[in-house]
DSSP file (Angstrom, degrees, kcal/mol; ACC not computed):
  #  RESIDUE AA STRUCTURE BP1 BP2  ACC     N-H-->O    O-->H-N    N-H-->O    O-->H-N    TCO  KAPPA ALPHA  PHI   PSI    X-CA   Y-CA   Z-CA
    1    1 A X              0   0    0      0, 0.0     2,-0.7     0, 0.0     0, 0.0   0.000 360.0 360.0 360.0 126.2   68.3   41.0  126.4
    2    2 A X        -     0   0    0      2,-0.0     0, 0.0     0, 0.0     0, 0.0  -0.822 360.0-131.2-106.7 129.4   71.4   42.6  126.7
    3    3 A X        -     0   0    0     -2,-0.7     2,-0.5     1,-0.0     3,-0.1  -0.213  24.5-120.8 -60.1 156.3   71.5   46.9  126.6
    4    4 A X        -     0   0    0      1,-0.1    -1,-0.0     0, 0.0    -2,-0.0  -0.996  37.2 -90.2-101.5 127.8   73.7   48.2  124.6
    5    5 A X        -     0   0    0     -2,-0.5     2,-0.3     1,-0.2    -1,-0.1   0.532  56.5-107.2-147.9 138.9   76.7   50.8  126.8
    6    6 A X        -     0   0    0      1,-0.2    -1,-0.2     2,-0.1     4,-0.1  -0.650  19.8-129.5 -80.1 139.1   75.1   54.4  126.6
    7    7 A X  S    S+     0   0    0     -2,-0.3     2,-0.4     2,-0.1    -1,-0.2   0.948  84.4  78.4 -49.7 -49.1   76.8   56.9  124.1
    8    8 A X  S    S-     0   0    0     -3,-0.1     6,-0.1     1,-0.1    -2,-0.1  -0.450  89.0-100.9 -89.8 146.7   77.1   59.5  126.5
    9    9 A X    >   -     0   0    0     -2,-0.4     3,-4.1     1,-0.1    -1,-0.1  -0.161  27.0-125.1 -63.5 129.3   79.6   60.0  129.5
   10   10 A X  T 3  S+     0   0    0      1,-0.3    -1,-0.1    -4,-0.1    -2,-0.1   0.472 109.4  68.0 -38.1 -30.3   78.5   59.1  132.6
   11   11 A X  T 3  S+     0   0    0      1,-0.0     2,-0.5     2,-0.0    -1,-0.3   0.683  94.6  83.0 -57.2 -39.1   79.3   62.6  134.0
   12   12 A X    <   -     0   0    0     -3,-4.1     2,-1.1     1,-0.1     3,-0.3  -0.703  62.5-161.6-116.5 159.5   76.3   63.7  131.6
   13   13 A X        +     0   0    0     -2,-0.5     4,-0.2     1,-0.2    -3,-0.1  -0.652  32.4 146.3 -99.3 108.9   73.0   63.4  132.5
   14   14 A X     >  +     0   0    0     -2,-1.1     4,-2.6     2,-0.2    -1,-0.2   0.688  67.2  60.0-122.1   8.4   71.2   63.6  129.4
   15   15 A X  H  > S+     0   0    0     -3,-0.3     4,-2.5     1,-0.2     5,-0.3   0.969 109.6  49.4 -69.3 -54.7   68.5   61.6  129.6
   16   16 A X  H  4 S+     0   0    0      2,-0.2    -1,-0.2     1,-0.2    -2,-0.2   0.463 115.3  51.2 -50.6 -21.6   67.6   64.3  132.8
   17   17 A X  H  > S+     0   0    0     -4,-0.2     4,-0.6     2,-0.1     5,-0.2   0.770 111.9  47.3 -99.3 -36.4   68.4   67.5  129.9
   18   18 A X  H  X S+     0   0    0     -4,-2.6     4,-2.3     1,-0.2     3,-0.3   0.896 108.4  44.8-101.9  -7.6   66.5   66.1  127.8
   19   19 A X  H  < S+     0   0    0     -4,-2.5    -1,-0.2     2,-0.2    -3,-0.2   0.638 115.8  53.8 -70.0 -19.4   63.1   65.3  129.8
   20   20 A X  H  4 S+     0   0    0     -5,-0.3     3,-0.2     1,-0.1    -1,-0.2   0.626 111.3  47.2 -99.5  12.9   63.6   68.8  131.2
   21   21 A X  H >X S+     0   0    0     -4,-0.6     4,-1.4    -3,-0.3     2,-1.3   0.685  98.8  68.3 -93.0 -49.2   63.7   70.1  127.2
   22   22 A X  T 3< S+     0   0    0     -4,-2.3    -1,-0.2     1,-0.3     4,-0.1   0.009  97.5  47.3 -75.5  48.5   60.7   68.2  125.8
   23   23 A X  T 34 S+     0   0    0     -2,-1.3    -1,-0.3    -3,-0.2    -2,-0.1   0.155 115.2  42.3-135.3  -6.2   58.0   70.0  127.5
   24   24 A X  T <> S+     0   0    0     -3,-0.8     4,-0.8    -4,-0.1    -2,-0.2   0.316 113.8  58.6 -98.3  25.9   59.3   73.7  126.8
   25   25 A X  H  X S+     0   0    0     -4,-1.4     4,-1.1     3,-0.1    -3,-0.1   0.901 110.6  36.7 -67.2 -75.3   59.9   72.1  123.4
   26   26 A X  H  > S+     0   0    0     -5,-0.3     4,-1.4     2,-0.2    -2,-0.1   0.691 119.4  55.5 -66.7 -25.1   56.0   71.1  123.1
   27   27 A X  H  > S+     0   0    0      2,-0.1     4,-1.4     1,-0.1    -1,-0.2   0.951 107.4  48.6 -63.1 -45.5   55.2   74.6  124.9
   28   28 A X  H >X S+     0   0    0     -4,-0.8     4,-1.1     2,-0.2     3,-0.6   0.911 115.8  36.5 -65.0 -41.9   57.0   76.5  122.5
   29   29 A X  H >X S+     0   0    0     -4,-1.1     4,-1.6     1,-0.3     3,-1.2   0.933 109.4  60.5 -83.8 -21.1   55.7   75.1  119.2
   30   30 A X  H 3X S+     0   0    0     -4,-1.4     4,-0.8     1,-0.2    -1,-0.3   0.751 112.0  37.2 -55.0 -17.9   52.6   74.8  120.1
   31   31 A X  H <X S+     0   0    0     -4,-1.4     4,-0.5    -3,-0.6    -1,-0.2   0.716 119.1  50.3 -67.4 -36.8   52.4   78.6  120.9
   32   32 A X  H <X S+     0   0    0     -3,-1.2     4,-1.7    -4,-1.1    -2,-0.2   0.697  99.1  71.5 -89.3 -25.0   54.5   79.4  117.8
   33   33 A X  H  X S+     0   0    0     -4,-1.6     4,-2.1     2,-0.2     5,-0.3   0.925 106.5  25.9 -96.9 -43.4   52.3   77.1  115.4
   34   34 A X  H >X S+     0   0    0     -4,-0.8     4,-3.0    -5,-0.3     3,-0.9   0.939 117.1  63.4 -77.6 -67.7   48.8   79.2  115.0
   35   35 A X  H 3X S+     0   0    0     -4,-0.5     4,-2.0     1,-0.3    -2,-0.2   0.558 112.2  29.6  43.2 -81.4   50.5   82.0  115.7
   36   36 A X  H 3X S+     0   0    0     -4,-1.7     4,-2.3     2,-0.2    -1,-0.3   0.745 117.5  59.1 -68.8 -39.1   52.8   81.7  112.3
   37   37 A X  H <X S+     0   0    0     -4,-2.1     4,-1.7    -3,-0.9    -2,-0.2   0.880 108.0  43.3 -65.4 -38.5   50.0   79.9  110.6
   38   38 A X  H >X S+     0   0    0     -4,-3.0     4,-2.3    -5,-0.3     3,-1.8   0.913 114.3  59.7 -68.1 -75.1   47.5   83.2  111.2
   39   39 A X  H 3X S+     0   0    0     -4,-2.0     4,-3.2     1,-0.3     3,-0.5   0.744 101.5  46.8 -23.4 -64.1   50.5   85.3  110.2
   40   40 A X  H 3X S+     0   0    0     -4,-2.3     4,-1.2     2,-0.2     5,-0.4   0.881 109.7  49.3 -44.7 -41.1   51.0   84.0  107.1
   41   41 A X  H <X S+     0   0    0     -3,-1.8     4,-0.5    -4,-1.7    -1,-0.2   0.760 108.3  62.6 -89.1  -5.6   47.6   84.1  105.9
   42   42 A X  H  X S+     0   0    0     -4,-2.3     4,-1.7    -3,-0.5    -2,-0.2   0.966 106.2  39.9 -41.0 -76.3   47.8   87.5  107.2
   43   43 A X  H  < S+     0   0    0     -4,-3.2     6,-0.4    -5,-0.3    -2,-0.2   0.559 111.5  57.3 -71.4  -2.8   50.3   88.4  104.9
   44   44 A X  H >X S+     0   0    0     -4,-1.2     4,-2.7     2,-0.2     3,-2.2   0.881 108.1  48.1 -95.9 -57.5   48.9   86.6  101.9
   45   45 A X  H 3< S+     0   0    0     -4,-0.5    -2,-0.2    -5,-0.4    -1,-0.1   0.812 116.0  37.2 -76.9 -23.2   45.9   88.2  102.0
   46   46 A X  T 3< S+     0   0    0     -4,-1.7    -1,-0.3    -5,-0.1    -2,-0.2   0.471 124.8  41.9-103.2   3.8   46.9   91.7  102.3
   47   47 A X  T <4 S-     0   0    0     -3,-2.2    -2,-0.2    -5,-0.2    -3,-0.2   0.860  87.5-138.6 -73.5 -58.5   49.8   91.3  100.0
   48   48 A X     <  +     0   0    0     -4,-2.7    -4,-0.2     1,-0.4    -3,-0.1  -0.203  62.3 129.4 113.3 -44.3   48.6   89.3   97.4
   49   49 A X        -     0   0    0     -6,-0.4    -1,-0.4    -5,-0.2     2,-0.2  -0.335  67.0-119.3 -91.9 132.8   51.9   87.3   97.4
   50   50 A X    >>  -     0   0    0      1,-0.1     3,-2.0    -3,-0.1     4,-1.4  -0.488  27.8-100.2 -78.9 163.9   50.6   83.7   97.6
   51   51 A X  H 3> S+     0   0    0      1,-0.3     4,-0.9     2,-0.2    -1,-0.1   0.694 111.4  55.3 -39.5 -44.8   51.8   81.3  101.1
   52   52 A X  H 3> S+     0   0    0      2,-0.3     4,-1.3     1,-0.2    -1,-0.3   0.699 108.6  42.5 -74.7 -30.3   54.5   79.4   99.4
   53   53 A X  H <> S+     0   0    0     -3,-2.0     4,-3.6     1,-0.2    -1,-0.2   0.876 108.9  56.5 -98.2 -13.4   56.2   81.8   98.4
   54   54 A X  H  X S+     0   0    0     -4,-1.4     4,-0.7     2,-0.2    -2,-0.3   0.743 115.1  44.3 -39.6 -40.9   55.8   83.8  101.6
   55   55 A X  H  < S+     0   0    0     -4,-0.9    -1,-0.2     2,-0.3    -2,-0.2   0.666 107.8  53.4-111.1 -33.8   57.3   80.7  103.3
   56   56 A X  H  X S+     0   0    0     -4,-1.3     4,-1.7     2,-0.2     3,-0.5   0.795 110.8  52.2 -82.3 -33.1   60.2   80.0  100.7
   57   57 A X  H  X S+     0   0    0     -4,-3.6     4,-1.2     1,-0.2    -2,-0.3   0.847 111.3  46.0 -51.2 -39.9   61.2   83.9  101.4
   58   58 A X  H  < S+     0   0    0     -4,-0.7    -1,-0.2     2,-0.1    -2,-0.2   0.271 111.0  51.2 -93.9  18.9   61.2   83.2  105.2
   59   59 A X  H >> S+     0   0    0     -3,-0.5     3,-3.5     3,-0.1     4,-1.0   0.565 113.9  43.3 -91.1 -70.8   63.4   79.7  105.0
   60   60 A X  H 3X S+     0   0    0     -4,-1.7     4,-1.9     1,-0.3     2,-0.5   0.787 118.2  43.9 -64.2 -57.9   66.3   81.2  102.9
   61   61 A X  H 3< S+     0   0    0     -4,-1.2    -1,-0.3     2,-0.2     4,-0.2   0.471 117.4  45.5 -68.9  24.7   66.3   84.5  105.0
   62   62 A X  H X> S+     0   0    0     -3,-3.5     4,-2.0    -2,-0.5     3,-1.5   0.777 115.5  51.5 -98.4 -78.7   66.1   82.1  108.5
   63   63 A X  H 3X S+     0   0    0     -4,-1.0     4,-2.3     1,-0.3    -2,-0.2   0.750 113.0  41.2 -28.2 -52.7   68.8   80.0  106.7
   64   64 A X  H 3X S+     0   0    0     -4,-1.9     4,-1.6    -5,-0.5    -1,-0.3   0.929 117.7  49.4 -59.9 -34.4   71.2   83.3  106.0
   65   65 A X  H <> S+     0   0    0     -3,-1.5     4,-0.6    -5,-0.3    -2,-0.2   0.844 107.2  50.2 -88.7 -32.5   70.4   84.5  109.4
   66   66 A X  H >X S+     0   0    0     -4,-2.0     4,-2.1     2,-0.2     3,-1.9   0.987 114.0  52.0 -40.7 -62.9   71.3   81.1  111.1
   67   67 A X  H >X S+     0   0    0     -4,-2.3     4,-3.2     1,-0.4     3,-2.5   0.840 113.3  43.1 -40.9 -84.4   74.9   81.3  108.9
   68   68 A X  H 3X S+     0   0    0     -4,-1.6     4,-0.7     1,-0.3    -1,-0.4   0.414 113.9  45.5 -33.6 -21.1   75.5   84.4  110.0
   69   69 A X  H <X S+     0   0    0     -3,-1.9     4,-1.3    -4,-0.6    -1,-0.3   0.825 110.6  54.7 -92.6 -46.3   74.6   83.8  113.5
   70   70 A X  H XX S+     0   0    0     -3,-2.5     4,-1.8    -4,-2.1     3,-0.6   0.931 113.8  45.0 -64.7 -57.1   76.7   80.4  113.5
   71   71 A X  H 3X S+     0   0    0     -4,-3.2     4,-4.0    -5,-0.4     5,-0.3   0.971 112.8  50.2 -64.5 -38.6   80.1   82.4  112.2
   72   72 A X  H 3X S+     0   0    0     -4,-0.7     4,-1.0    -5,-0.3    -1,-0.3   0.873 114.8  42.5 -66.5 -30.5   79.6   85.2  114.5
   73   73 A X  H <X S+     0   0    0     -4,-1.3     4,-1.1    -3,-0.6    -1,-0.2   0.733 111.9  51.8 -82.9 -32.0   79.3   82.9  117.3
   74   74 A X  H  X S+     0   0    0     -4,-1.8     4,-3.0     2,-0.2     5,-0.3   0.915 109.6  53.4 -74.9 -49.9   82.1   80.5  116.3
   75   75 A X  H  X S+     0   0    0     -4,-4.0     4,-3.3    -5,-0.2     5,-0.2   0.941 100.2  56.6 -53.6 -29.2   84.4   83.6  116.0
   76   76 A X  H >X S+     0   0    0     -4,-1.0     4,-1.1    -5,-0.3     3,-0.6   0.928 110.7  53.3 -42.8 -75.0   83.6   84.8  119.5
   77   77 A X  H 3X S+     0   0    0     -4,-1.1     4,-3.1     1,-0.3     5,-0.3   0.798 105.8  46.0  -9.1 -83.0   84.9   81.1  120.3
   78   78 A X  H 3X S+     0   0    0     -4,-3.0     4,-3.1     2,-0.2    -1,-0.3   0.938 115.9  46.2 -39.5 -49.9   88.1   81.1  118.7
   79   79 A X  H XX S+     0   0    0     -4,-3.3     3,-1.9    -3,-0.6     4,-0.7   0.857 118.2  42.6 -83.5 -77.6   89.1   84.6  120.1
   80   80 A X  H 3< S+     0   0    0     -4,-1.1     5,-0.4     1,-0.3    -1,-0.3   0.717 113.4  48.2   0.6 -63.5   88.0   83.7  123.5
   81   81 A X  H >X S+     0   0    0     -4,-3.1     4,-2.3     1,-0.2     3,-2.0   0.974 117.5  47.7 -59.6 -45.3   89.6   80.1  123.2
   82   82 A X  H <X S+     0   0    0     -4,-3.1     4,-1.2    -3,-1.9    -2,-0.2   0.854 117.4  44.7 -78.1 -24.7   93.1   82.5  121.8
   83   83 A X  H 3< S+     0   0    0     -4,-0.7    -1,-0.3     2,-0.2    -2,-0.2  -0.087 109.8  51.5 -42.6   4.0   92.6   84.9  124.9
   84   84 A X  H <> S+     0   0    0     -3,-2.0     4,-2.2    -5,-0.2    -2,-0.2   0.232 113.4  42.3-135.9 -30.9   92.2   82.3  126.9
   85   85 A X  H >X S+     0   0    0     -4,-2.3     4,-1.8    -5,-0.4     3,-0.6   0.916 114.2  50.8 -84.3 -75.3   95.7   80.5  125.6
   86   86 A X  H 3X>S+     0   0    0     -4,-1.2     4,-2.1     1,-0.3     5,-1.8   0.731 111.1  53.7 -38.0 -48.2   97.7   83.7  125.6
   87   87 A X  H 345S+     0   0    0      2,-0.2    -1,-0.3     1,-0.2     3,-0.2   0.978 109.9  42.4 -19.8 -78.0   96.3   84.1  129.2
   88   88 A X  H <<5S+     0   0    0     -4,-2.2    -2,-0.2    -3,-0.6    -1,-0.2   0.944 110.8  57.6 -49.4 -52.4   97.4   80.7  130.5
   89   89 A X  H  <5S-     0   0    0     -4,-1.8    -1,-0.2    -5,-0.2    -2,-0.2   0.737 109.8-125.8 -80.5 -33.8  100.8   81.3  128.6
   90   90 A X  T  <5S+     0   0    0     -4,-2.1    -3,-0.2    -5,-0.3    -2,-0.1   0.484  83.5 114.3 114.8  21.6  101.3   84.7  130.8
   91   91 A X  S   <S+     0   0    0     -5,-1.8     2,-0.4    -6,-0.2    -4,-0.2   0.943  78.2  50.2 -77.5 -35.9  101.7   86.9  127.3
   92   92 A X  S    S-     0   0    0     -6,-1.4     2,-0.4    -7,-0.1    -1,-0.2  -0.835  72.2-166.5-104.0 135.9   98.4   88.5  128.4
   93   93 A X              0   0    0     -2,-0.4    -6,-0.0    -3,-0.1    -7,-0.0  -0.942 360.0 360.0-119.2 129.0   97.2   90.1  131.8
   94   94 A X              0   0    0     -2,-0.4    -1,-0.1    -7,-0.0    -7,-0.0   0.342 360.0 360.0-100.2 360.0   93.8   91.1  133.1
């Protein structure tokens, strides 16, 4: 059988990132998953408001708050990356 050439650059190790990922992966949801599941039937039951919709209210505001999170973090980037050129280029000094 011949392997096929690994996607990733030899420089990274990612087989090694990602065996030291899966097992605070499996720590975290398992901690997070009763947890969220008692919470919710928490809130149903002293709300009123049935589970589903509890749940379709916390995806789209998780979703906005991802966007938002994603833009704020990519502008940091750019101005960093343009502070970082202006640097090199000797327009700017620290």
């Amino acid at each position: 059988m011949v392997l096929a050439p690994s996607p990733w650059p030899s420089w990274l190790p990612v087989p090694a990132l990602l065996a030291w990922l899966e097992p605070l992966w499996a720590r975290a949801s398992g901690l997070a998953g009763p947890w969220a599941r008692e919470a919710l039937r928490w809130a149903e039951r002293h709300s009123g408001v049935p589970t589903i919709v509890l749940v379709a209210v916390l995806l789209v505001v998780g979703y906005r708050v991802f966007k938002r999170t994603l833009r704020f973090a990519l502008e940091v980037c750019v101005v960093v990356a343009v502070l970082g050129l202006l640097v090199h280029l000797g327009v700017v000094r620290f």
